[in-house]
Each structure stands twice: as structure tokens, then as C-alpha cells.
N, C-alpha and C positions, 0 to 999 in steps of 0.2 A: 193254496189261496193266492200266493204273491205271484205265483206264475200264471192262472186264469187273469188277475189283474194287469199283469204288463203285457199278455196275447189281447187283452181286449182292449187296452191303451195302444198296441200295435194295430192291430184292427182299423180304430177310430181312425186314427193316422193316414192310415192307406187309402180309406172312405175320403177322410177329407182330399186328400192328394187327388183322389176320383173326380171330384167335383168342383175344384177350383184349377183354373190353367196355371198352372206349375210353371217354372221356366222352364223344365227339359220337354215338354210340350209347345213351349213358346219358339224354344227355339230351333224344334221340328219344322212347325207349321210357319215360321216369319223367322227370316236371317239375313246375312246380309252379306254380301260378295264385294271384296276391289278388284280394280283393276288399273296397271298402270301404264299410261302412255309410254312406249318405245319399253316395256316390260322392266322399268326401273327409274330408282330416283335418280337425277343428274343432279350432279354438284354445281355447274355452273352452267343451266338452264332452268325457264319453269319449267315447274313438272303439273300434271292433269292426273286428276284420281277420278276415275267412277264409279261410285257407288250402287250397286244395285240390291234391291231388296225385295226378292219375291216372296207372297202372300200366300203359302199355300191351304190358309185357313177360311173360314167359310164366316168370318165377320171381316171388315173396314180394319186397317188400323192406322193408328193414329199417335206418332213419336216423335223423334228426332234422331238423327246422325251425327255424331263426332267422330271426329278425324284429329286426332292426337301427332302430331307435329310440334314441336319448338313453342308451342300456345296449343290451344283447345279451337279447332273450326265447328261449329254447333249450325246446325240447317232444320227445319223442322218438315217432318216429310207423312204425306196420305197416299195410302196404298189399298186400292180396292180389292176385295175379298177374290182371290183365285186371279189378279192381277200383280204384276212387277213394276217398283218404283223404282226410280233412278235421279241421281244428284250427283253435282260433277264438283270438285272442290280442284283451287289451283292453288299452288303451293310456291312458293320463291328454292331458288337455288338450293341444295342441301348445305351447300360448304356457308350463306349466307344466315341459318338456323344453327352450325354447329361446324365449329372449326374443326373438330377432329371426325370429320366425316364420314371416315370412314369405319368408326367402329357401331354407326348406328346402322343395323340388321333388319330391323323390321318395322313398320308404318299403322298402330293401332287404329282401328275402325269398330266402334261402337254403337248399337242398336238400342235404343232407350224408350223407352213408354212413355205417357205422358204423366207418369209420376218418377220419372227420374231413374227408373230401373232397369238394368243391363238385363235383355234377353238374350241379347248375340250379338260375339266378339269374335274379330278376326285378325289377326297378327300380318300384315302384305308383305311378305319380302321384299327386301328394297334393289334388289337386284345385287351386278358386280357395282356399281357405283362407278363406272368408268367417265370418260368426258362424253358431252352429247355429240351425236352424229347427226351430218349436214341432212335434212329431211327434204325431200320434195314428197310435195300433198299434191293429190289427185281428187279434185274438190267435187262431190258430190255421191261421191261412189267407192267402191273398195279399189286397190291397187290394178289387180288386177294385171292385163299385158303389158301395162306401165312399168311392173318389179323388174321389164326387161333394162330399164334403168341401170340400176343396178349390177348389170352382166358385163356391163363397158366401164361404168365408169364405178368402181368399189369402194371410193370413198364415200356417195351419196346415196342414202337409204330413199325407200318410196314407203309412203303410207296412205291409206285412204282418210278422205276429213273432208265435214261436214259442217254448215257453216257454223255449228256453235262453235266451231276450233278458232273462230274470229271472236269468240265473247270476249274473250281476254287478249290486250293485246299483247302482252309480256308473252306469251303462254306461244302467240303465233310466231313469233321472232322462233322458235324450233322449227319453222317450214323457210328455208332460202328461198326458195323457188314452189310455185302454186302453179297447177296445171287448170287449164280449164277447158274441157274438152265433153262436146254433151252432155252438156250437167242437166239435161231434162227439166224437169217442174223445181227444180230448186232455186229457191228465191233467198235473197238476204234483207235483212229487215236496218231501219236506218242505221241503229248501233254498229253491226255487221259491216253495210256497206263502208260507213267510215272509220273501221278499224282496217277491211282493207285496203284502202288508199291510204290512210296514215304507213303501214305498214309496208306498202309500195315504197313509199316515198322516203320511208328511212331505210331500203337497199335492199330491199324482197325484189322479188323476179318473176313475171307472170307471163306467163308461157299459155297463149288465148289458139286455139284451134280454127281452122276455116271449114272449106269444102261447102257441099250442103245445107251441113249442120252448124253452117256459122252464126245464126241469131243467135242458138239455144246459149253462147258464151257470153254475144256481145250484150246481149239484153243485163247481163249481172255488171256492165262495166258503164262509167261516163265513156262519152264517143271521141270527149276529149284526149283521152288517155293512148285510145289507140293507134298504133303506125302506119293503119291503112284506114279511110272512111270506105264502109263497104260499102260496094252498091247493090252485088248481085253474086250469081256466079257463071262460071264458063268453062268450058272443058279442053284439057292440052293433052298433048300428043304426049306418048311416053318419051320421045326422044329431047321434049324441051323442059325435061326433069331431070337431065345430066348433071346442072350443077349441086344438085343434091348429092351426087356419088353414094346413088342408092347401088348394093351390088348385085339387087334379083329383079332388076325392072325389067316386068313384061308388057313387051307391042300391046298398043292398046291408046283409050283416050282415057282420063283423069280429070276429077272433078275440083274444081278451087275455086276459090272465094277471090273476088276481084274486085278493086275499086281505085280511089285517088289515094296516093301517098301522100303522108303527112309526118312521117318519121324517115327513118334510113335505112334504105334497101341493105342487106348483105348479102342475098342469093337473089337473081332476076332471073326471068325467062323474057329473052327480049324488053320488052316495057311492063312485062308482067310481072310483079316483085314474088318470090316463093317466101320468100323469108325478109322479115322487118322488124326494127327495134328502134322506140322510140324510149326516152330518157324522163321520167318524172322523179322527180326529187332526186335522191339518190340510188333510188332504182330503176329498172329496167321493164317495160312491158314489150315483149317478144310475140312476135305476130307468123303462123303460117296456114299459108293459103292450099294448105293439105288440109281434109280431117285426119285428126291425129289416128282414130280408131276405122278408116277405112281405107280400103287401096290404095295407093301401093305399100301403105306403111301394114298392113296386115301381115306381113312376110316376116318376119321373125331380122331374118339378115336384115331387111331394111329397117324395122322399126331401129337395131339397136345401131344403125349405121346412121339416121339420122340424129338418134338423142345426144350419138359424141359428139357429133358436130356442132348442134344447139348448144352443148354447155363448153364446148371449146372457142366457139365465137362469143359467147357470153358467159364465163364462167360464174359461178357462183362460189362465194365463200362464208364461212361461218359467223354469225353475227358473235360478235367478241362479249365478255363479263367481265364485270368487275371485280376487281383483284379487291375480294374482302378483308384479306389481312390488312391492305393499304388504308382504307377505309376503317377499317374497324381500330385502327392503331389512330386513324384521326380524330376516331367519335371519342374513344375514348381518354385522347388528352383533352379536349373541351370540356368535358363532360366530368370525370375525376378529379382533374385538377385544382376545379371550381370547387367540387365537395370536399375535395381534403386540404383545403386552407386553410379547414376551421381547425382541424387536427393533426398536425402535420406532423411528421416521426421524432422531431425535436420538442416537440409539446407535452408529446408521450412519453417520450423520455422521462422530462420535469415532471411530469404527473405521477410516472412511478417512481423516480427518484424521493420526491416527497412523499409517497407515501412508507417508502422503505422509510426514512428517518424519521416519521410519525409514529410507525407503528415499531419500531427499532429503541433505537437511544433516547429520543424525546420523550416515549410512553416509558420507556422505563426510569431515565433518572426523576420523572413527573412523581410517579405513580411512589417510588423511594420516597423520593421526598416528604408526603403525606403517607408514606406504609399503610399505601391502601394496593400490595402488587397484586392481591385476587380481582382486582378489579379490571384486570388486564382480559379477562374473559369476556368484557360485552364493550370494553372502552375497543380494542381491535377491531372487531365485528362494525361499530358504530362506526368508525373513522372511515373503514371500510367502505360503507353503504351511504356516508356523508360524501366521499371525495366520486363515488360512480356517479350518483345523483347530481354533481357539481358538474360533471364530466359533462352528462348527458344534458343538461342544460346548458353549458356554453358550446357542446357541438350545436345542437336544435337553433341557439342564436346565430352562431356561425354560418348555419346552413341555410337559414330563414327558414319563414312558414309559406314561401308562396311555390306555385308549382312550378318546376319551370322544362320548358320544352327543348330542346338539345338535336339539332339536326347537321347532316352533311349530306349537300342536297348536291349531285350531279347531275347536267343537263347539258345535253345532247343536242343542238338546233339539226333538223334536218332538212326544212323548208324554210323559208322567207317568215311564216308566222309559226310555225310549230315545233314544237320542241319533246322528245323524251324527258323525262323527270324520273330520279330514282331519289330516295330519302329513307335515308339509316336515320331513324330519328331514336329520343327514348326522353320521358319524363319522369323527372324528381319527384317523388311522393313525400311530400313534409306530413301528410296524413293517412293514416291510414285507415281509408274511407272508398267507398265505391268509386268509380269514377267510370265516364263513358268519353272515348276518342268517333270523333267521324270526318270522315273527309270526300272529298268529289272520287280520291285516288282510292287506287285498288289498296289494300292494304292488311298486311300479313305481321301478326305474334311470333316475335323473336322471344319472349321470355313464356316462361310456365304458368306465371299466374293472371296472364292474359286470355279472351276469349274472343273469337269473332262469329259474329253473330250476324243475320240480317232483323233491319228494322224497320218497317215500312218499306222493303223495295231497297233501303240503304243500306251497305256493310257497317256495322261498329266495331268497335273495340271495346269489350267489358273489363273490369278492372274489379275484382270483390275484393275487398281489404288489402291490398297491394302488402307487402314488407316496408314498415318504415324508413325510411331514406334510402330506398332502393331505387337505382334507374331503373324504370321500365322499360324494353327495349323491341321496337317496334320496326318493319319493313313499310314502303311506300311506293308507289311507281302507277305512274301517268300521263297523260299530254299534258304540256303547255300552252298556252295562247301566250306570242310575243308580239308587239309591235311592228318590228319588224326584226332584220336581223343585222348581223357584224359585217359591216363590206371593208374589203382589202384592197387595196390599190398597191402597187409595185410598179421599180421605175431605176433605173441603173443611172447613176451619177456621173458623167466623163470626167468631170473634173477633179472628184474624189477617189475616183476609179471603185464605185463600193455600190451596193443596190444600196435604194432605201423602201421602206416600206410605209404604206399611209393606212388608218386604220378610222372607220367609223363606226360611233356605236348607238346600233340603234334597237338595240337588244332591249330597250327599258330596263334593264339591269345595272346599278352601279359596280365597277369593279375598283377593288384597291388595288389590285395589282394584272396587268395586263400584258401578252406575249401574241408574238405569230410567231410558225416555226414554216420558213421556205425552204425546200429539199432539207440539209443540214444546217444551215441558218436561222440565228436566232433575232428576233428583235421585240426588243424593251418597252412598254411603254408608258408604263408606272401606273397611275390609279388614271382610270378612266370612265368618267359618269356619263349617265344615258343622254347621248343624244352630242358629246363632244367627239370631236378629229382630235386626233397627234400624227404626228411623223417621226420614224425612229431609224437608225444605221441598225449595222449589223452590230449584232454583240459576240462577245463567248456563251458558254454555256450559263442560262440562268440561275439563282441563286434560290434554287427550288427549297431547301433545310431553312432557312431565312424568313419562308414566306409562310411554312407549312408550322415555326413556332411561333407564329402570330396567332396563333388556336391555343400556344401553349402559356397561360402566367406565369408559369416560373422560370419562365427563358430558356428552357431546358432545347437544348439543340434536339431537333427530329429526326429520329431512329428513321435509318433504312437507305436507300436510293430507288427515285424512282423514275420510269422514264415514263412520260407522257404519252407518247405517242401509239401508245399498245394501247389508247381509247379513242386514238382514229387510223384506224388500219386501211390502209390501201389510200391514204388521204398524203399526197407531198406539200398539203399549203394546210394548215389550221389556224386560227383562232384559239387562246387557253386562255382564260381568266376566270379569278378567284375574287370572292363578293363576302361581305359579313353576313347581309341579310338573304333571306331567302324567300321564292313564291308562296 
């Protein structure tokens, strides 16, 4: 009897399992695939995850995506029945989510219903974790004869991209150099276009194709930008293509693109320029009056004879990162220091000390005195749960109730008005209560119990019950609008026999403490507010440990040595200065 009763309770079981979608059904029919740009996480680049999640079920569905990183990225995503959906999530540096970088293994990516429940999980491998390689992007199209890149010159990788690889501008800084070579019907939408000029102008390299097929490029560019205004085109002889030092050029005529120069010839053909670069921001727009993907560069030998040459007349190099330890050692004496005033190691002391002689000598020669010593059984416990509760109420006053925001904001000017912005920020939770962050900037979950979400169209930051007096620790990075920027005058003294250097600040930014560094020279110029001149000699080395414990209250001298200049590389003249307030 008890065995017909548990086969027919087994029965029922496998009936119901029959008729409702199970998850191992679920996550047959809908699952969910990554994938990583350059096939791994980089520590000191963004990194780009794509999501894809094919429907192989025969209804609509209708979930979300999480992407399990240093915080929770949450996306919400529809997917039609016998269709593939796709979402792209961009992630900040690894080494800036988790100093010990390298023991994180793999990148969680979860498939949710629209009641919160895991139908399919996938674990991404995060690759070797090594440093990122210099990329040049071939925009529109896959790589292609382009990887022959890569045969000459083996420190630079080639990958194809597409213009959402401009959604994010952090994420583009992994392409030095952008090809634009018959990119066909592809168009870029306003965000697009101005992330790639932004991104021109902070030291990318665009590398624009002629011949022909030269609208199909120019039409994606302002005509400002370019080192030639084209007019037309016209066909040369193989023989007045020599200064290319193509080594397979065959007799014949050749097709280019020709017009007025407006930048700086580096290879001519008579008054014809083969090759042209003009200088925007601090990058380069490289111009040739060849199509890249038609004769004579078809030839294997020539194509990879002339891409040495292009990146040896203009080379490219790595956009540099920030050194997170430095950073992370700054946020965190602003930010600590401020919370442990209330409780400082010497308070704690006094706190357990009194409690040792409360609950010690005091409690007993007391409790003697009245021979009441059984009474030592809840008078301990009391004292106990009296002096925590004391505790915890002059921390909470010490600490306040208000929230407070805590940032170390680096910024980059690279134009006249524009500026890179990075922000290591994190907020004091005196409550512990929901709370939502939003901002214009892109913005990535440095801690666990943060969530980024979209909201209307806008990124947030979710916050459910945070940990009581816990910083929360948050990523930020975006353009600037400045006024204008820092100009530098220099001017050598006879009579002092010494340069001096003159500095204007038109940064809109107050600085309390201000430096230029020319070749290996230093000069001083102490606190300089928006919109004032000084003039300074040369110094010695500045008194960078000085400036960097003016973050610290307790005057504790600043761990480390650091040199400045590894956040303007390839730069002999800069500007550095340090501000209280931030954008």
C-alpha cells in the first residue's frame, strides 16, 4: 500500500513537471552566452561583455540580465520567440573593482524571468588577465586583410568595430588608432559622432582611406578635421608612387583621391600629397590618397610595406591608466580618516580598559560589599550590553546622520574646453535605507551591495539597505565642459641666468596648490583660483607627501612616492594641480 502510494505521488510529480516549464526546459529553450572583447578581462582597460540570448522557444520572453562584477549590472531584455537578443555591458578596469586581480577567474552572467528567477547561468572566463594590447579597429567591418597589421608591426593587434564601439567613450580608448576605409551604409548617430572627435582629440589616430571610395569615409568625418579637402579624383602613374616604397608595384596607372591641403604632406607625388596628417587635439587624423583595399595595396608585400610606414611616421601608443593603488590609498585617507575620528584606537583602548575594571575589581569588591556575588551573573551581561550601546551611540554622533559623498576626481583637459573626468567616489551610509545615485557620467559598482540599473534611458546606482556606516564605493568617468583651459607662457631670464614660467588659469577650477613641469624642471605656483596669472622660477623637486596629507586629518605623512608624469606620457611641458572641490 505505501509503495502504490509514493509510485502514484511519483507519478503526479513527473505529470506536473510535464505541464509546467521547469527550468531544465527553460534553460534548453532560452539561455544565455558572453562574450569578451579581446577574449578577456583587462586590468587596466575597459572591458565590453556581450550578452547574447537566444529564444529557442516558441513564446516571447521577457527578463532581465545580470552581469555580476564588483556590483550587480541588471539590464532588462525581450526576446522574440525563435529570435536572439543581445546587450552589451561595459565594465571599468579589473585591477580598479578588485586589487588582487588576479585571483578573480570568472565573470557571472545571469538569465532572470520576470519574477526574479535564474533560468540560465554562465560562468565567462576571464581570460590570462594580462595588460591590454595597443588595438587598431577597422570600423565597419571585420578585420579582415587589415590583420596583415599585425605581421609587421607585433606589438599592435587589429580587430573589427562597429559603431556602437563609440557608445562608451572609456571603452574606445582600447582602439589607438581607427581605420576608415569603405565603411559602406554605415552611419554614426550624434552620441557616436561625438564620442569620436572627443576621442580623436584626446590622442586616438584615424587613419581615413582615399582613391574612389573616398566619400564612403569622408562623409562619417567634419571636413574640418581632414588634411586634404577633397575635390575629386585622378589617376598616377606607378612610377610616382616610389615614395611609398611599395616593393611589388606594378606598371600601370592608380587611382587617388585629390584635392587642397590643409594639413602636412609627409609623402608627395609632385604637388600630389600620397600621404597627409593633420593634428586635432592631441591626436592625429592621417589621410591617404590610396584606397586602402584596392591596388596597389592589394599585394600582400605592399599592403604590409605601407602600414610600417604609416605607423612609423606616426606612431601610436598606449593610452596610459591609472595607477589604482595611488588613488585608492588617496580615497581612502579622506574618507577613513574622517570616519575614525569618532573611534580612534586610543578610545578603544579606554573603552576596554574600563570595561576590564567594571567588570573586574569594581563588580567585585561592589557586589562583596552587599554579598550579593550571585549577582555577578546578569550585573556582567548588563554592563556589557550598557557600555556597547554607549559605544554605538557616540560612534553614530561622531559619525553624524548626514550622507556624505567622498570623491578623487582626476581630470585630463585635452582641448581648449574639454576634459576627461575619472571619479573614485563612495558614500557614508548613516542609514540604512534604500538609496538611488545618478549622474550625466558613466558609472560603474565598486562594492557588492550596489546595483546598476537603467532608468528612463538613464544609468542609476541602486543601494537596498546598504551596511550601516559603510562606504559605498562607486567608479565614474566622462567629459568635462571647461571654460576654457591652463595656458603657459615660458621665457629665459639673462639676468638671472634661470627660465621663468608664467601660468594662466582659465580652467574655472580653483586650485590650492599649482605646478608646471618643463623637460625636468619644476615650477611652484602655490594656490591658484580661476581666472588668475602668477610667475614662478624654477624649483627642486616638489613637496608632493606635503600636499597629498592635506586629504589626511591626522597629519599622518603620505605613504608611497609618486611621480606625476606617468599621467602625461609623451607630454615634456604640463600643467598639475590639485583642488578641494570637484565638478
Amino acid at each position: 500500500m505505501k509503495l502504490k502510494k509514493g509510485l502514484a505521488l511519483a507519478l503526479a510529480a513527473a505529470a506536473l513537471l510535464a505541464l509546467l516549464p521547469g527550468s531544465a526546459r527553460a534553460e534548453k529553450d532560452i539561455y544565455v552566452v558572453g562574450l569578451l572583447f579581446g577574449d578577456q578581462l583587462f586590468p587596466d582597460a575597459w572591458n565590453r561583455v556581450e550578452v547574447r540570448v537566444p529564444n529557442n522557444s516558441d513564446k516571447d520572453f521577457q527578463g532581465s540580465v545580470v552581469v555580476e562584477l564588483g556590483g550587480e549590472y541588471v539590464r532588462d531584455v525581450f526576446v522574440e520567440a525563435g529570435k536572439t537578443g543581445s546587450l552589451v555591458f561595459y565594465l571599468p578596469p579589473l585591477a580598479y573593482i578588485q586589487r588582487d586581480y588576479s585571483n578573480v577567474t570568472a565573470l557571472k552572467i545571469y538569465l532572470r524571468d520576470q519574477r526574479g528567477r535564474t533560468i540560465s547561468k554562465v560562468n565567462l572566463t576571464t581570460g590570462s588577465r594580462k595588460t591590454s594590447s595597443i588595438f587598431v579597429g577597422v570600423m565597419g567591418k571585420q578585420a579582415g586583410e587589415f590583420k596583415r597589421i599585425g605581421n609587421v608591426l607585433d606589438y599592435l593587434s587589429v580587430a573589427g568595430m562597429n559603431p556602437e564601439s563609440l557608445d562608451n567613450l572609456q571603452f574606445a580608448q582600447n582602439f589607438r588608432a581607427i581605420v576608415l576605409s569603405n565603411p559602406g551604409s554605415v552611419s554614426l548617430n550624434p552620441h557616436q559622432a561625438a564620442n569620436l572627435r572627443r576621442w580623436l582629440e584626446a590622442g586616438g589616430m584615424l587613419v581615413v582611406g582615399g582613391g574612389s571610395s573616398w566619400q564612403q569615409s569622408a562623409a562619417l568625418l567634419s571636413p574640418d578635421i581632414l588634411p586634404v579637402r577633397i575635390q575629386g579624383v585622378e589617376t598616377i602613374a606607378a612610377g610616382d608612387l616610389v615614395p611609398l616604397g611599395l616593393p611589388s608595384l606594378e606598371e600601370g596607372e592608380y587611382t587617388i583621391a585629390a584635392g587642397e591641403v590643409q594639413g602636412q604632406v609627409l609623402l608627395a607625388a609632385g604637388d600630389k600629397p600620397l600621404l597627409a596628417a593633420k593634428k586635432v587635439g592631441e591626436g592625429t587624423v592621417l589621410w591617404s590618397a590610396l584606397d586602402l583595399e584596392a591596388a596597389p595595396l592589394l599585394n600582400p608585400a605592399n599592403s604590409e610595406a605601407f602600414w610600417q610606414k604609416v605607423f612609423l611616421l606616426r606612431p601610436v601608443v598606449k593610452a596610459h591608466s591609472v595607477d589604482y593603488n595611488f588613488v585608492s590609498q588617496l580615497f581612502n585617507s579622506i574618507s577613513q580618516d574622517s570616519l575614525a575620528s569618532a573611534l580612534s584606537p586610543g578610545k578603544l583602548f579606554l573603552l576596554l580598559l574600563g570595561y576590564i575594571i567594571l567588570v573586574g575589581p569594581v563588580n567585585w569588591l561592589a557586589l562583596r560589599k552587599i554579598d550579593r556575588r550571585e549577582w555577578a551573573w546578569f550585573v556582567i551581561p548588563a554592563v556589557a550590553l550598557l557600555l556597547t550601546a554607549g559605544a554605538f551611540a557616540y560612534g553614530r554622533l561622531g559619525r553624524g546622520s548626514d550622507q556624505i559623498l567622498y570623491q578623487v576626481n582626476l581630470i585630463e583637459q585635452y582641448s581648449n574646453n574639454k576634459a576627461n573626468i575619472q571619479s573614485f567616489s563612495g558614500v557614508f551610509i548613516p542609514r540604512s535605507r534604500d538609496m538611488t545615485l545618478s549622474s550625466e557620467a558613466y558609472l560603474a559598482p565598486l562594492s557588492g551591495e550596489i546595483v546598476s540599473r537603467l532608468d528612463g534611458g538613464q544609468q542609476v546606482l541602486a543601494l537596498k539597505k546598504p551596511p550601516l556606516w559603510s562606504v559605498q564605493k562607486f567608479y565614474g568617468a566622462g567629459v568635462l565642459d571647461l571654460p576654457g583651459s591652463v595656458q603657459i607662457e615660458a621665457s629665459f631670464n639673462p639676468s638671472l641666468k634661470s627660465a621663468e614660467a608664467k601660468v594662466t588659469n582659465n580652467s574655472g577650477q580653483d586650485f590650492f596648490a599649482g605646478f608646471i613641469k618643463m623637460g625636468k624642471e619644476w615650477f611652484e605656483f602655490g594656490a591658484l583660483a580661476a581666472g588668475e596669472s602668477k610667475t614662478s622660477k624654477a624649483i627642486m623637486q616638489p613637496d608632493f607627501q606635503s600636499i597629498l596629507s592635506r586629504y589626511n586629518p591626522s597629519s599622518r605623512p603620505f605613504p608611497g612616492w609618486y611621480d606625476f608624469s606617468y599621467y602625461f606620457p609623451n607630454t615634456s611641458v604640463y600643467f598639475l594641480g590639485f583642488g578641494d572641490s570637484g565638478p
